[in-house]
N, C-alpha and C positions, 0 to 999 in steps of 0.2 A: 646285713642289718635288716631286720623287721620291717616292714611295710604297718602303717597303721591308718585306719578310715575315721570318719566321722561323719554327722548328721548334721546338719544346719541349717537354719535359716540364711539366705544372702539374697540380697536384694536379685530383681530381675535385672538384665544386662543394660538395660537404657533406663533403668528407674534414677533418678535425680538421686534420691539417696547411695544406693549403691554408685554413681559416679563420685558422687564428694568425699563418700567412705575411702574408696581405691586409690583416692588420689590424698589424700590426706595420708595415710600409710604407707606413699609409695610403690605398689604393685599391684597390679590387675590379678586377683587369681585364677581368674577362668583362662588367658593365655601366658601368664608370668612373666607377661613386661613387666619391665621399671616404666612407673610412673612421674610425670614431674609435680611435686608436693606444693601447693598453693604458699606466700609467701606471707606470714604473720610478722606482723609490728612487733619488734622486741625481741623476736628468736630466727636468730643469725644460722641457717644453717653449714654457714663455713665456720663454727666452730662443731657440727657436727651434734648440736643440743638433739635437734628433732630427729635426726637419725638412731641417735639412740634410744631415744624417750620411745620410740616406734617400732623399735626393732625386733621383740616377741610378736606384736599384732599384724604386721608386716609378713613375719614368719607365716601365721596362722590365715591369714586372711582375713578382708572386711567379712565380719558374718557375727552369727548370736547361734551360740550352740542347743543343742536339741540335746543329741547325745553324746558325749565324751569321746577324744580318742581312741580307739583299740586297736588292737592285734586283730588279727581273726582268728578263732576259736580252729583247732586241728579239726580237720576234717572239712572246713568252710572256704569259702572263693569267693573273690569276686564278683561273680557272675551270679553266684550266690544273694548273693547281699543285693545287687540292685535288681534282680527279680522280686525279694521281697520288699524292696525301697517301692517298688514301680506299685506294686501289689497293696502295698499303705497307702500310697501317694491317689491312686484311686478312691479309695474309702475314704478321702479325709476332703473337706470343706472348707473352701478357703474362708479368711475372716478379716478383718481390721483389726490393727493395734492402733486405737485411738490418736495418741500422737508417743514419741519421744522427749526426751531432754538428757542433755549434757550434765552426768552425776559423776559426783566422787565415791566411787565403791573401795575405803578404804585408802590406800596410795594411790592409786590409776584411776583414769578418767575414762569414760564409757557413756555411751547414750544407751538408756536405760527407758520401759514406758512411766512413767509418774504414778500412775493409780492403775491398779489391779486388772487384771487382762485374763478372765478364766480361760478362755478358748486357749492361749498362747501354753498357760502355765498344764494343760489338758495335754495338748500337742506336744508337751517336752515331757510330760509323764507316761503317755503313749508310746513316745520313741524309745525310752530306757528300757517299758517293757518288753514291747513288740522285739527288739533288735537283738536281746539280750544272750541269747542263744551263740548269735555271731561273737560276743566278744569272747576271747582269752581270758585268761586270771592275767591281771598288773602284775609285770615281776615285784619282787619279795621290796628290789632298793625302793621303787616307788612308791609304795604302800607305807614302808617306816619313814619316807621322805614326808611325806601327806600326813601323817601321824604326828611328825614331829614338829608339826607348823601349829599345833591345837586345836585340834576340831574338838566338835560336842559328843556326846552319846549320843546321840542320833546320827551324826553326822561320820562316825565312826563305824556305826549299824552299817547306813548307806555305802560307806567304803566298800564293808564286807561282803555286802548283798549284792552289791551294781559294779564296784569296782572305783567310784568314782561319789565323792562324799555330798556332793552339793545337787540332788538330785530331791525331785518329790516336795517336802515341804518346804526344803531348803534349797532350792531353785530359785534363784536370779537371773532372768532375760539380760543380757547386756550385751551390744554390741562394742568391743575394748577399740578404745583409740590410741591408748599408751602404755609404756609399764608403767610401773613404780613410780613415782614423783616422791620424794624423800621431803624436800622443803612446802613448808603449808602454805607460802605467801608466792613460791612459783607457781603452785599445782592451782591456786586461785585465780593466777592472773592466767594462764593459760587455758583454765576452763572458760574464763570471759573471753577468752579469744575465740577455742570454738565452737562456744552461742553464736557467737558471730558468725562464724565461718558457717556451721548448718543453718543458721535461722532459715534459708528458705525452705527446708525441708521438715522443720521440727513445728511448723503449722499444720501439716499436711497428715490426714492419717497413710500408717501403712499396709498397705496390703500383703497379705501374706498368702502364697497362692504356688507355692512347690515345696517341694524338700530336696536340700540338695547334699549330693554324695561326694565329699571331701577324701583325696587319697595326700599321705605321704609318702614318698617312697624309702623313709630311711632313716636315723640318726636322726639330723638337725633340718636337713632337708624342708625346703616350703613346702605346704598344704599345696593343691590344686584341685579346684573343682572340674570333676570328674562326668555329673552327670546329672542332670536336672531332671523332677520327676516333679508335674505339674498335677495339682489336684481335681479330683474327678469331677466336686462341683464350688 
């Protein structure tokens, strides 16, 4: 099975945010413990609610993607990649994202920034291009999967061009907390939960100040951060 990387923001290892993240999803990605999940009013995890409401983001790790999963392009490695990760991660400047907040993107819930962040939305246009080299072409199933969900002509462009549809002007920073949530009046009350559960961290601006290198090893296989590459200034 295919090995596939990614680019990411994730909090630094003792930042407040990145602990409530990891433990709200159940797993640490940097050593791939189970985590134990903070306990909300309401949502009984012995019927297994939060388990599965969590179980993609879980998969993927607390983080805010930069660049999309890929293969790596024939001819490319490892070694490869995070020479060039290390080699951005110099040139690039760290900055503040203002603050966060707990938003509905659709069915799932995500901590998203509120109001416009150019450095951020800069940093995730930088990464698509610079990296771009490294990725594979998406097998063919992925591509009429992604198709067959409705995207835009733009966003179809993007497919083509990048691999991966929500890039550039159609970029959303989101850190995911859950799938899907199907019912409007659960996905409400659970977002008020957690307000709650981040409020300490959703005053606080965050800093952004690495990028870091995401491997899967496989099929369904967890994400695991692989390598952190801290900016030059």
């Amino acid at each position: 099975m295919t090995s596939r990387h990614a680019l990411y923001f994730a909090p630094e290892d003792d930042d407040p945010l990145g602990l409530l993240g990891a433990g709200w999803l159940g797993r640490d990605a940097r050593t791939g413990d189970r985590l134990d999940r903070p306990a909300l009013e309401g949502w009984d995890d012995a019927t297994l609610e939060l388990e599965a409401l969590t179980a993609a983001p879980r998969r993927y790790g607390f983080h805010g993607t930069l660049k999309a999963p890929f293969a790596l392009a024939e001819g490319r490695t490892t070694r490869d990649l995070e020479a060039a990760a290390e080699t951005f991660a110099a040139e690039t400047r760290s900055f503040d994202i203002p603050r966060l907040a707990v938003t509905a993107i659709g069915p799932f819930l995500a901590l998203t920034p509120p109001d416009p962040c150019p450095e951020l939305d800069r940093l995730a246009a930088d990464c698509v291009r610079r990296f771009d080299t490294f990725r594979a072409p998406p097998p063919p199933q992925e591509t009429a999967r992604r198709l067959a969900h409705g995207l835009t002509k733009r966003q179809a462009a993007h497919l083509e061009r990048w691999g991966y549809p929500y890039v550039m002007e159609d970029f959303r920073f989101h850190l995911t907390l859950t799938d899907g949530i199907g019912d409007a009046d659960d996905r409400a009350s659970l977002r008020r939960d957690l307000e709650a559960l981040f409020a300490p961290v959703l005053r606080e601006q965050v800093r952004v100040t690495s990028l870091c290198l995401f491997r899967q090893p496989g099929g369904n296989a967890p994400f695991r951060l692989v390598r952190r590459f801290p900016f030059g200034g």
